[in-house]
C-alpha positions as CSV (number, residue, x, y, z in Angstrom):
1,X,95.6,36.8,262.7
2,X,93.4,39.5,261.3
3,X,93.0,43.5,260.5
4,X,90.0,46.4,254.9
5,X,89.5,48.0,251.2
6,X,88.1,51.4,248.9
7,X,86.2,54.1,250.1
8,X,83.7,55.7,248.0
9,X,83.0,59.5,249.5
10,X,81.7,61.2,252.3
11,X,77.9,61.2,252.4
12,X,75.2,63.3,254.2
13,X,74.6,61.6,257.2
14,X,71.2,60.6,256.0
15,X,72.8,58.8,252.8
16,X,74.6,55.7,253.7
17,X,78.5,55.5,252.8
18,X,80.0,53.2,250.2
19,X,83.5,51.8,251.6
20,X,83.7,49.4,248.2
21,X,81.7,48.7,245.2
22,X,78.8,46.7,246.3
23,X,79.6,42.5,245.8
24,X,76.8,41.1,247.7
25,X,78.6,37.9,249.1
26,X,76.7,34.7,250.5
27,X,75.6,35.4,254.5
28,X,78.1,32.9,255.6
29,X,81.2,34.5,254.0
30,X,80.2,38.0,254.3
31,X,80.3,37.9,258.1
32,X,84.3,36.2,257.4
33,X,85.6,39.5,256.0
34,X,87.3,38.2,253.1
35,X,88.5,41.4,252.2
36,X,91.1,41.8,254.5
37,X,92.7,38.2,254.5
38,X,94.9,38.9,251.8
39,X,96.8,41.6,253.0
40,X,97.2,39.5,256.5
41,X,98.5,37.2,254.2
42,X,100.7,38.9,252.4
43,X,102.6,40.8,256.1
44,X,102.8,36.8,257.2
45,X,104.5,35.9,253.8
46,X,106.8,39.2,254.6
47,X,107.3,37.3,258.3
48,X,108.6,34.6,256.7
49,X,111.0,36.4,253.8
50,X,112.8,37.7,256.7
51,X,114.4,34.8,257.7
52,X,117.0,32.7,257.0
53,X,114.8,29.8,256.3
54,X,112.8,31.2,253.3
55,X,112.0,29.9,250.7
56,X,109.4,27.6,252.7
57,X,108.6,24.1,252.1
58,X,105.2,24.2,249.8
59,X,103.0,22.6,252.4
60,X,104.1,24.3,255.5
61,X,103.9,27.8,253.4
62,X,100.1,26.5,252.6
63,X,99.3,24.7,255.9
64,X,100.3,28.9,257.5
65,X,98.6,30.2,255.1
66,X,95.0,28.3,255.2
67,X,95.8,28.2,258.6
68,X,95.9,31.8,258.9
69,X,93.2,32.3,256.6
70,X,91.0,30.7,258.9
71,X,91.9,32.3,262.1
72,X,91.4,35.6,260.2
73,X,87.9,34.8,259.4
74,X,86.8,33.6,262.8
75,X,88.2,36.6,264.2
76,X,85.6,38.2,261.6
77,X,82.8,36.3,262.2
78,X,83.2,36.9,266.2
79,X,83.2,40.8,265.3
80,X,80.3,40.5,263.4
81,X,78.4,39.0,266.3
82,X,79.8,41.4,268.8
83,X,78.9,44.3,266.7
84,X,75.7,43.4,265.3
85,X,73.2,46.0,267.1
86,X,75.9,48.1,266.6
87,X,76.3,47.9,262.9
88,X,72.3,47.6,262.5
89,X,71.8,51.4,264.2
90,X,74.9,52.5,261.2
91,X,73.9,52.8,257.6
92,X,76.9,51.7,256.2
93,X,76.4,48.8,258.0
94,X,72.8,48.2,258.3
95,X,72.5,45.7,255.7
96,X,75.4,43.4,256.8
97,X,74.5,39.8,257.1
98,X,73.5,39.6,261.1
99,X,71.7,42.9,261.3
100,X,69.4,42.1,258.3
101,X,68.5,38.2,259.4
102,X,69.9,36.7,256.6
103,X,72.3,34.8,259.1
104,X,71.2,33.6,262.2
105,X,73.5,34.6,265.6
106,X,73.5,30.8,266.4
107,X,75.1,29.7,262.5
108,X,77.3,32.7,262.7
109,X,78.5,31.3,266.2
110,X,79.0,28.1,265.0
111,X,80.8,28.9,262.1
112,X,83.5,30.8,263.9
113,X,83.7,27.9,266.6
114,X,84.8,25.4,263.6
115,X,86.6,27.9,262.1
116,X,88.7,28.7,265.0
117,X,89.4,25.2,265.6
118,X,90.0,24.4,262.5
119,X,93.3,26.8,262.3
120,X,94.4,25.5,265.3
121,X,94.2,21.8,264.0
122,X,95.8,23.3,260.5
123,X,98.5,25.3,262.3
124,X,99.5,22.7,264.8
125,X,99.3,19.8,262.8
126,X,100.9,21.3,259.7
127,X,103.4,23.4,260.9
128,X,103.9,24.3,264.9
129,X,102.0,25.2,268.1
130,X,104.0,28.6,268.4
131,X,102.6,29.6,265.0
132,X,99.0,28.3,265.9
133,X,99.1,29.8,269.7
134,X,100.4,33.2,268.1
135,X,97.3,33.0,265.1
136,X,95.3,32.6,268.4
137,X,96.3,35.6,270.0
138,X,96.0,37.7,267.1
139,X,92.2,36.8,266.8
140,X,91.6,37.0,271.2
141,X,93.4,40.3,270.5
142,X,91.3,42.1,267.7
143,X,88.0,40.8,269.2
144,X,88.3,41.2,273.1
145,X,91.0,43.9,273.1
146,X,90.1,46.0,270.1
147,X,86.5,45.1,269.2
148,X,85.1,44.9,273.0
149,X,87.3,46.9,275.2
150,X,89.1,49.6,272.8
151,X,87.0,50.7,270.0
152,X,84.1,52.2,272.5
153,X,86.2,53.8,274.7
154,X,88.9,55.3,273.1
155,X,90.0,57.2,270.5
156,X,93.8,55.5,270.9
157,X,91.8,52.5,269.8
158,X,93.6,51.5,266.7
159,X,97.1,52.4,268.0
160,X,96.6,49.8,270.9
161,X,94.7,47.2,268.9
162,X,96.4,47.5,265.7
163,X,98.6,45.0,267.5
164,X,96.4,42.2,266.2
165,X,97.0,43.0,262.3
166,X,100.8,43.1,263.8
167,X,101.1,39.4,264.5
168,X,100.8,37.8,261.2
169,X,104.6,38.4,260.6
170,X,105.1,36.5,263.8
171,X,103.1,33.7,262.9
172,X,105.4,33.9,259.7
173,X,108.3,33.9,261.3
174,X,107.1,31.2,263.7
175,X,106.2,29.0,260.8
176,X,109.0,29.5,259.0
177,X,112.0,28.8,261.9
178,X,109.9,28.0,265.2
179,X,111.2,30.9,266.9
180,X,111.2,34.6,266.6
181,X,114.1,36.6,265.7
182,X,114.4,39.9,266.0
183,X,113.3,40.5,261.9
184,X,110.4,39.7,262.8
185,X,109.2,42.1,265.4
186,X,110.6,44.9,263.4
187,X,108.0,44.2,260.7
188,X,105.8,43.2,263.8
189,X,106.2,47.4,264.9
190,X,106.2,48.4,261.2
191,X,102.7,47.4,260.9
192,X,101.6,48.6,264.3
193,X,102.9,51.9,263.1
194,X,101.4,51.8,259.6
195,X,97.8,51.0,261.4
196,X,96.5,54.6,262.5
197,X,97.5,56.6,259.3
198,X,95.6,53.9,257.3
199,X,92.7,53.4,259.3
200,X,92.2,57.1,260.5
201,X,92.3,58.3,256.7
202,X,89.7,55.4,256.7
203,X,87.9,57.6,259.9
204,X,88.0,61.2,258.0
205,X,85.5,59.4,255.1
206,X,83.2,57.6,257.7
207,X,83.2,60.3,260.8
208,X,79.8,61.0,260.9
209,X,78.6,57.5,260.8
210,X,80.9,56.8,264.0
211,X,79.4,59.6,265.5
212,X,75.9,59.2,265.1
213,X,76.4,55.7,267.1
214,X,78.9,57.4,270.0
215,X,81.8,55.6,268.4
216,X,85.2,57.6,269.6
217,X,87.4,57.8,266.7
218,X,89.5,60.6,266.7
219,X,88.0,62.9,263.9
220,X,84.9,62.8,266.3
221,X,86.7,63.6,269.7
222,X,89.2,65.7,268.3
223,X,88.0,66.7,264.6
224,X,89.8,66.3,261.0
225,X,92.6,68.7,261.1
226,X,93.9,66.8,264.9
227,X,93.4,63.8,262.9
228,X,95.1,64.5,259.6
229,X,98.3,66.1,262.0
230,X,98.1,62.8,264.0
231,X,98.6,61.2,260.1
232,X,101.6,63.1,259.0
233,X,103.2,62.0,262.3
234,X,102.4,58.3,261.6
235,X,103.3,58.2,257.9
236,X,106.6,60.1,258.7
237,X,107.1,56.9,261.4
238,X,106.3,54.4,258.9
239,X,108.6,55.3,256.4
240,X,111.2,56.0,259.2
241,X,111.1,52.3,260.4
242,X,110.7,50.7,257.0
243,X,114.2,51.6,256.2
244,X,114.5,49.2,259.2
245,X,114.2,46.7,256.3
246,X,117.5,47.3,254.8
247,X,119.1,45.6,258.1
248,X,116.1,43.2,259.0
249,X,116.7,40.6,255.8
250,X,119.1,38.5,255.5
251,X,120.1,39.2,251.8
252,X,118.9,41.7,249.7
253,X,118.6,44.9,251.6
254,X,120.3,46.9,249.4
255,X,117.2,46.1,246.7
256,X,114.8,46.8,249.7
257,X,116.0,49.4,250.3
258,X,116.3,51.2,247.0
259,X,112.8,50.0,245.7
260,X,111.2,50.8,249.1
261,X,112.1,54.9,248.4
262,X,109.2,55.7,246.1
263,X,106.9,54.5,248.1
264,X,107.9,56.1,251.1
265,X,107.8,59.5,249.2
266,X,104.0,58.8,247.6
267,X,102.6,58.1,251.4
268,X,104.5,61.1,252.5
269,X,103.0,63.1,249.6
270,X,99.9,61.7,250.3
271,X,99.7,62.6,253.8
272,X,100.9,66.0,253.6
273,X,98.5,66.7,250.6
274,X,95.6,65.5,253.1
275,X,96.9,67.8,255.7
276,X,96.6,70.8,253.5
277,X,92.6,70.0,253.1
278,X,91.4,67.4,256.2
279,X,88.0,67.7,254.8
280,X,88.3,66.7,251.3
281,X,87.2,63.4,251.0
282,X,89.4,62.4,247.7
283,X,92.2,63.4,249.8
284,X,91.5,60.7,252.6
285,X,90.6,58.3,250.4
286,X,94.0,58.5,247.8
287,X,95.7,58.0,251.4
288,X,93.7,55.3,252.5
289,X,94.1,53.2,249.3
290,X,97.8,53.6,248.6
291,X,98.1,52.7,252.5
292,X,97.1,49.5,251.7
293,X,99.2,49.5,248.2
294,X,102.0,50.7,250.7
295,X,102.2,47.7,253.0
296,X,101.5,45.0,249.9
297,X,104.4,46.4,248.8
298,X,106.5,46.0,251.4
299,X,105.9,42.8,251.7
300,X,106.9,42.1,248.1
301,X,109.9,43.9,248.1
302,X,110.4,41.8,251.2
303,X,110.3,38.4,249.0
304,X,111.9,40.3,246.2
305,X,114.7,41.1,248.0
306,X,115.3,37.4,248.8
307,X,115.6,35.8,245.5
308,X,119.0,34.8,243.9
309,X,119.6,37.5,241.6
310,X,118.8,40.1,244.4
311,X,121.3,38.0,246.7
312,X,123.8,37.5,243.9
313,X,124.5,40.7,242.8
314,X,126.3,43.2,245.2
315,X,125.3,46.7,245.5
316,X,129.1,47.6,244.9
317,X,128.5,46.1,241.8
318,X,125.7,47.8,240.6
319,X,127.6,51.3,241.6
320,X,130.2,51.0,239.7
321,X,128.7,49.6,236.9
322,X,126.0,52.5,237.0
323,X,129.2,55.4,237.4
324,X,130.9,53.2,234.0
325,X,128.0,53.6,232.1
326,X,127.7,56.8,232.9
327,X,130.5,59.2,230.8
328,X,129.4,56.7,228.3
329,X,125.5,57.7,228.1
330,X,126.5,61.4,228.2
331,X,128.9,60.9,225.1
């Protein structure tokens, strides 16, 4: 399981670019990410609301979830080390924990060794070898197909190795029912479709950092305005499939489905506005952030959707009660 967090603005490319409000962490758990667990999280929670056996007994939810925690943060620490002369030649980067020294390679190594067989142990133990083998192949994913072969390559990186962020709702799933239904793989492609608006708004802010180290995003191959077009064209895909969601639970899509409406129209909003101006940084970074607003939400609407009252109350119900209340209110 793994695949991030608030950009400040484009810099010169001699001033080195803020993607969060600096929180210097301890070496160790730096080179873990924590940042981005809890949206992996939250898409494996969503995995799970999508079938018929949610709510989840408390300690298989937290066996999955510690589980997945930990695959996450392997997958992290095994980046870190792949990318470390890398990230020392960026700015941005420079000062992570294996550039500076302030973590050996050999700790860093060994800390993603137990860590990745610690969520194996946690995932098999407490809940079921398809969950831990598909936690597996979301970290072998992000660091041997995105991080090693992808990212220096290509500039269809993400689109292809946003499949690793796209199996926490499969390890969900898996931990929830020990098999995976077709709900599952529609918030499995919802993600992989989300991925490329979210991180190439991400790629309009830091451009000139991936280019000054031969990086091949696509706002340095093909410039902002391809990129911010290639945006729109996601986030118009994104909000097609969510509505997939109405269908994909169990109970509760008409509540999904209703709530999921204004945040379809803020990314749309959002996207279009950045298409207007590619190079305005505030632009890409409003998009960036509510991107990762967007898919948190989801996800809740996704849990939302599944609780009694949402289950209980029919949408024919809420119709008609709306048009009798209506003549009413205009009296």
């Amino acid at each position: 399981m793994v695949s991030v967090s608030a950009v400040a603005a484009i810099a010169a490319p001699s001033a080195p670019v803020a993607i969060r409000p600096s929180v210097k962490l301890p070496a160790w758990l730096e080179v873990a990410k924590p940042r981005l667990i809890p949206l992996l999280l939250a898409t494996t929670v969503g995995g799970m609301a999508l079938t018929a056996a949610w709510p989840l007994d408390p300690l298989r939810l937290l066996c999955t979830l510690v589980g997945g925690s930990m695959a996450s943060a392997a997958a992290g620490v095994l980046n870190c080390l792949w990318e470390q002369e890398l990230d020392g030649r960026m700015q941005r980067t420079s000062r992570r924990a294996l550039p500076s020294g302030r973590l050996a390679q050999r700790q860093a190594f060994g800390l993603a060794v137990a860590l990745t067989i610690g969520s194996v142990l946690v995932l098999v133990l407490g809940v079921n070898a398809l969950a831990a083998s598909l936690a597996l192949l979301g970290l072998c994913s992000y660091v041997l197909l995105y991080t090693a072969l992808l990212k220096p390559r290509t500039t269809q990186n993400i689109v292809i190795g946003g499949m690793a962020g796209a199996i926490p709702p499969l390890v969900g799933a898996a931990a929830a029912t020990g098999h995976l239904g077709w709900s599952s793989w529609w918030l499995f492609s919802l993600v992989m479709v989300w991925t490329p608006a979210h991180f190439w708004a991400l790629a309009l802010l830091l451009h000139e950092d991936y280019r000054s180290v031969g990086i091949p995003m696509l706002p340095v191959v093909k410039g902002l305005t391809v990129t911010a077009q290639a945006i729109g064209r996601y986030s118009w895909a994104t909000v097609a499939l969510s509505l997939g969601g109405v269908v994909a639970l169990p109970s509760g899509g008409w509540l999904y489905g209703l709530l999921v409406l204004p945040f379809n129209a803020r990314l749309l909003q959002l996207s279009a506005s950045l298409a207007e101006d590619p190079g305005d940084p505030r632009r890409a970074r409003s998009l960036f952030r509510w991107s990762i607003f967007y898919l948190f939400g989801i996800c809740l609407l996704l849990v939302l959707a599944r609780t009694p009252l949402a289950s209980a109350v029919h949408p024919a119900a809420m119709l008609a009660a709306a048009l009798h209340l209506a003549p009413a209110a205009a009296a």
